[in-house]
C-alpha positions in Angstrom: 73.8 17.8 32.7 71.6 15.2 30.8 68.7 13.5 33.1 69.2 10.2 34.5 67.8 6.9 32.8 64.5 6.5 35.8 64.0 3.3 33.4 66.0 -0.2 33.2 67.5 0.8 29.7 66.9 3.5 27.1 63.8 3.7 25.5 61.9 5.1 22.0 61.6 8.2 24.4 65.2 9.0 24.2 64.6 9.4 20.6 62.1 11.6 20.1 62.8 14.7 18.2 61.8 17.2 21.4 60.4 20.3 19.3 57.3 17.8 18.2 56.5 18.5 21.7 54.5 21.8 20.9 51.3 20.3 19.5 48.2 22.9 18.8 46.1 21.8 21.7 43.4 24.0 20.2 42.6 21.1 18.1 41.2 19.5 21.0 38.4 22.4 21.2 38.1 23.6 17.9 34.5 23.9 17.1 33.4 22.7 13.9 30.5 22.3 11.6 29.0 19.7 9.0 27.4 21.1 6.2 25.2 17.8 4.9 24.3 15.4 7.0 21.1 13.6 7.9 21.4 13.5 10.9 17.4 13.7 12.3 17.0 10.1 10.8 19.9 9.1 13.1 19.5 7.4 16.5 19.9 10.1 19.4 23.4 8.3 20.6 24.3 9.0 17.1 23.4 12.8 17.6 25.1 13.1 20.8 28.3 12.0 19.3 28.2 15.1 17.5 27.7 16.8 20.6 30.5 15.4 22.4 33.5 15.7 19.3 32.4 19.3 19.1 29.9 19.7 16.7 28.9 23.5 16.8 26.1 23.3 14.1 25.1 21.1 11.4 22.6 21.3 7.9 20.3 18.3 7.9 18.9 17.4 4.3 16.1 16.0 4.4 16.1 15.5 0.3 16.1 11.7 0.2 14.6 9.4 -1.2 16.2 6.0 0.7 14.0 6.9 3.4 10.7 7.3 1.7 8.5 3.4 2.1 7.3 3.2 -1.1 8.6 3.3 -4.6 7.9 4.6 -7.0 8.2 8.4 -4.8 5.1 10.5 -4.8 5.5 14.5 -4.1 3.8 13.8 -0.7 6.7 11.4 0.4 9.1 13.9 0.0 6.4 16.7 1.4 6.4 14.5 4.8 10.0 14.3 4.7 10.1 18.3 5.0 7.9 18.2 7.9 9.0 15.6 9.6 12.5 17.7 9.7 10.8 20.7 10.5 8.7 18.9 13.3 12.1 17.5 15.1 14.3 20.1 14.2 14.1 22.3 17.3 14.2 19.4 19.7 17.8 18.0 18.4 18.5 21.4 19.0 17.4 21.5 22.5 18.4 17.7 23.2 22.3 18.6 21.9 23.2 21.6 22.5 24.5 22.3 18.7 22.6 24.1 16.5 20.7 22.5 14.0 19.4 23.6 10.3 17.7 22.2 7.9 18.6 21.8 3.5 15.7 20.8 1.8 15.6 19.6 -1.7 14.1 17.7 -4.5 16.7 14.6 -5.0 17.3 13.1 -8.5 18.4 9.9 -7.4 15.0 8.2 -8.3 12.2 9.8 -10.2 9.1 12.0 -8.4 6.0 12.4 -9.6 4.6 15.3 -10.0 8.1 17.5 -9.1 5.9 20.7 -9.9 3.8 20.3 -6.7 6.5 20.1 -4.2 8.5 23.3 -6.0 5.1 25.3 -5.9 5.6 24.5 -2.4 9.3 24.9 -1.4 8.6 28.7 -1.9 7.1 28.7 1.5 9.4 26.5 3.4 12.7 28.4 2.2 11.0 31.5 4.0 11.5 29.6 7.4 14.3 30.6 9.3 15.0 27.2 9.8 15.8 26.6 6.0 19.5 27.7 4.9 20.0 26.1 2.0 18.0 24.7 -0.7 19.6 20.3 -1.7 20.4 18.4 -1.8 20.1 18.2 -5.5 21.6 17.5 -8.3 22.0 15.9 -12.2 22.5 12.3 -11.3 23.3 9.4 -14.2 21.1 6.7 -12.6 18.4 5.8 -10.6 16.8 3.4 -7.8 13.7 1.8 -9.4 12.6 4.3 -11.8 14.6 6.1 -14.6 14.3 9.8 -14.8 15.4 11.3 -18.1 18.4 14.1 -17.8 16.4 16.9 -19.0 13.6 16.6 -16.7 16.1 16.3 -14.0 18.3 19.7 -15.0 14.7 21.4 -14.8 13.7 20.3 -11.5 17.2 21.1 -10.2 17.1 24.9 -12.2 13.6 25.5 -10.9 15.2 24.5 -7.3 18.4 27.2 -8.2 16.1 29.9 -8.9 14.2 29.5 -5.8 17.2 29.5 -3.9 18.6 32.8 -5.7 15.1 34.1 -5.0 16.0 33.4 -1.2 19.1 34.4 -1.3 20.3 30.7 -0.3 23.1 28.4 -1.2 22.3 25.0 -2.9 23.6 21.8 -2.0 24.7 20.1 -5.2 24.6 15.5 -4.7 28.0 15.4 -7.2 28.1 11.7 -8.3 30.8 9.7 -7.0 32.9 7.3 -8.9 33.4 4.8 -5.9 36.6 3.1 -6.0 36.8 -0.5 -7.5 35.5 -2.8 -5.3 38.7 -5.6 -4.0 36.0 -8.6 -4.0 32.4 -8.9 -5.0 29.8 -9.6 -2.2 27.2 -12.5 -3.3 24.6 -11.6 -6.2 21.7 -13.5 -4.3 22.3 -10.9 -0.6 20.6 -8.2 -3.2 21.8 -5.5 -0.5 25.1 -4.0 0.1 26.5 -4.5 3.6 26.5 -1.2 4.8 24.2 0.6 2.4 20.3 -0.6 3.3 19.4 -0.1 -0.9 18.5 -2.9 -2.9 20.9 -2.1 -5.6 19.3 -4.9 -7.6 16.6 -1.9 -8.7 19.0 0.4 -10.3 18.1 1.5 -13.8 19.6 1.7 -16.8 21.6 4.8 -17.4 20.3 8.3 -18.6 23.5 9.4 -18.9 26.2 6.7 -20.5 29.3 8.6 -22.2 32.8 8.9 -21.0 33.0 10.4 -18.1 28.8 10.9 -16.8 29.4 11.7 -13.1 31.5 14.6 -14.6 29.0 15.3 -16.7 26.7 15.4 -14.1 28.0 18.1 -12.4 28.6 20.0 -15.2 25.1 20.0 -16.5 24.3 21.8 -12.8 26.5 24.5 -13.0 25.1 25.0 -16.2 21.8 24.9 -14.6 23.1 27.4 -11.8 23.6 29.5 -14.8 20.4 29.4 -16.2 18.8 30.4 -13.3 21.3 33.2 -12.3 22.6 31.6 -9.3 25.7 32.8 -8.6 28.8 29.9 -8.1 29.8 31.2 -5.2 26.9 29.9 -3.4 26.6 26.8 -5.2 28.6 24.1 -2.9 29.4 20.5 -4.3 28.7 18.2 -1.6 31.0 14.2 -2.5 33.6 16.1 -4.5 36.5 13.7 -5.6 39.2 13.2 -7.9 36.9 12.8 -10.6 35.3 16.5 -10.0 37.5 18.3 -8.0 39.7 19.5 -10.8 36.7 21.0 -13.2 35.2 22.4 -10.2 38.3 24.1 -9.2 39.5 25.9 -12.4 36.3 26.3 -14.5 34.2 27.4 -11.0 33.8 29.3 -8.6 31.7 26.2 -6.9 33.0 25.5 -3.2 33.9 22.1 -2.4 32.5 19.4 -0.1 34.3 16.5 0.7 32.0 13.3 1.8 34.3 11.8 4.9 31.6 10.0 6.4 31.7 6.7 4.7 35.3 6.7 3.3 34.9 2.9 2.4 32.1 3.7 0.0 32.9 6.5 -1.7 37.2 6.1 -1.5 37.4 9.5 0.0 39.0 10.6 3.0 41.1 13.2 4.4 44.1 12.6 2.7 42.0 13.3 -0.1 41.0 16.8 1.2 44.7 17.5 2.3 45.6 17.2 -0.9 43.5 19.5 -2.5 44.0 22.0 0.2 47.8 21.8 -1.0 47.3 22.5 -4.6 44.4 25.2 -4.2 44.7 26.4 -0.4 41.6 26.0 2.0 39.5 29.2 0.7 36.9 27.2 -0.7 36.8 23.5 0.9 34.6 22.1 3.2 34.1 18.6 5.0 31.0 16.7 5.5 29.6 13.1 7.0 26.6 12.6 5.2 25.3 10.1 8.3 22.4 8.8 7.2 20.2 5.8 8.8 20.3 3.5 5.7 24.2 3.9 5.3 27.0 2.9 7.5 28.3 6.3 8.4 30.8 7.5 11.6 29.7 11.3 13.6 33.1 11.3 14.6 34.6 11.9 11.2 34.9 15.6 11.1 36.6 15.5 14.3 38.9 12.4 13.3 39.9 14.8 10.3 41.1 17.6 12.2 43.6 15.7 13.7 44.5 13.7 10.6 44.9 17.3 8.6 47.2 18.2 11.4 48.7 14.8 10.9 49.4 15.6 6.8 50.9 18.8 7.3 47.8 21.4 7.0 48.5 24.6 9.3 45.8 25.1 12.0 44.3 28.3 10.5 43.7 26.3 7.3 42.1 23.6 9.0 39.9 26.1 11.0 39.0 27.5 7.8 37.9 24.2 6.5 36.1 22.9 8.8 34.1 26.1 10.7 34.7 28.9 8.9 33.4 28.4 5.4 30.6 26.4 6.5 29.8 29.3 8.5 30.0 32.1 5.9 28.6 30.2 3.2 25.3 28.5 5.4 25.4 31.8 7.6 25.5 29.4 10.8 26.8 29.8 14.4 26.5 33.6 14.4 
């Protein structure tokens, strides 16, 4: 016998298909992990908001150069960089509950003098226990104030493979992004974009200008993970996209890092990852935030995704894969 009507009329709920009823509930606990973030320049609210969506570890990079005061970058700026994540590290830890490690890297995104002084040094610091992975790093086309020409950059980031291979670490690739077209222009005299603390007026002219250079970017650092006998499968390509995803798939054995964290910069989100999980299953895909403190940037995204993979059809254990499990083997975290 059908239920009575408890309301005035029938309602939307009279509708509903009843079998959608059985929801994984295990989304609600799953524990996950972000492979490249920075989060130890981020407020301690921000931190905790990892804590509370169920952040159960996270890489911190602290390769950057937005954060460094003065430009151009000396070695010592990135040097105290490296410290200053080792200094905090353990107290995020202790403060949130998650576990906390550290990436550290040479960035290409502006030029550094004297590179061969901090890669004497990162010998040492990738002996800490701290350090699981060497990035982020990376071929990039241009950079902020001062151009550094493609060669140079494919050494630095080969010397920084083989160091990593020497550790037996994984290396956190910066893959260029080709950010979606913009639907209107912000005013030429702000000199900053909202949401992004970089004056973008000091970008430099290109040192790489053909076709496609974000693509070939990324290819000149697989290339250099072959030089330095670094094997792909512990090479992972953080801000994959469309224009990536494809070569990195069938010409790699790269894993894959989608950038979720700032979706309106960078055009990707997890649709995006839901579709590649379709065409080449979850085995080697990842999701990351990328928070920084000089970018507009949400903790919650990882967490928002799980649900919205759910939402676009992906199976639970493919999700789970995604977003805890290959972090975990690849970073050897949350053991």
């Amino acid at each position: 016998m059908p239920a009575p009507h408890a309301t005035v009329r029938p309602t939307d709920a009279d509708h509903l298909n009843e079998s959608a009823a059985d929801l994984p509930t295990e989304l609600l606990n799953l524990p996950w992990i972000d492979p490249h973030n920075h989060a130890h320049t981020l407020s301690w609210e921000d931190r905790e908001r990892y804590a509370l969506s169920g952040c159960r570890s996270m890489v911190m990079v602290s390769s950057g150069y937005h954060w460094t005061p003065y430009k151009p970058v000396e070695a010592s700026d990135i040097r105290f960089l490296w410290d200053d994540a080792v200094n905090r590290r353990r107290a995020i830890e202790r403060n949130h509950f998650f576990e906390a490690k550290l990436s550290l890297g040479v960035h290409t995104g502006v030029r550094i003098e004297d590179p061969d002084e901090l890669l004497a040094a990162m010998d040492d610091y990738c002996a800490l226990d701290e350090v699981v992975a060497v990035g982020e790093t990376g071929v990039t086309p241009t950079q902020h104030v001062e151009r550094w020409d493609v060669d140079a950059q494919q050494a630095v980031v080969q010397a920084q493979m083989e160091l990593a291979d020497d550790h037996g670490l994984p290396v956190l690739l910066h893959t260029p992004n080709t950010t979606p077209d913009a639907k209107r222009e912000y005013r030429e005299d702000l000199g900053v974009t909202p949401g992004y603390e970089k004056n973008a007026g000091l970008g430099t002219e290109p040192v790489l200008d053909g076709e496609n250079p974000a693509l070939e970017a990324v290819k000149r650092d697989v290339e250099a993970a072959s030089d330095a006998g670094l094997d792909e499968e512990r090479v992972v390509a953080s801000h994959a996209d469309a224009n990536n995803t494809a070569y990195l798939m069938a010409e790699t054995d790269c894993y894959l890092s989608y950038t979720i964290g700032h979706s309106w910069l960078v055009g990707v989100d997890a649709a995006d990852v839901a579709n590649a999980i379709d065409e080449y299953g979850p085995e080697r895909i990842m999701i990351d935030t990328d928070t920084a403190n000089v970018l507009r940037t949400d903790p919650y995204a990882v967490k928002r995704a799980i649900f919205e993979l759910y939402r676009y059809g992906i199976d639970v254990d493919d999700i789970r894969t995604v977003v805890y499990e290959n972090p975990r083997d690849v970073f050897g975290l949350a053991e």
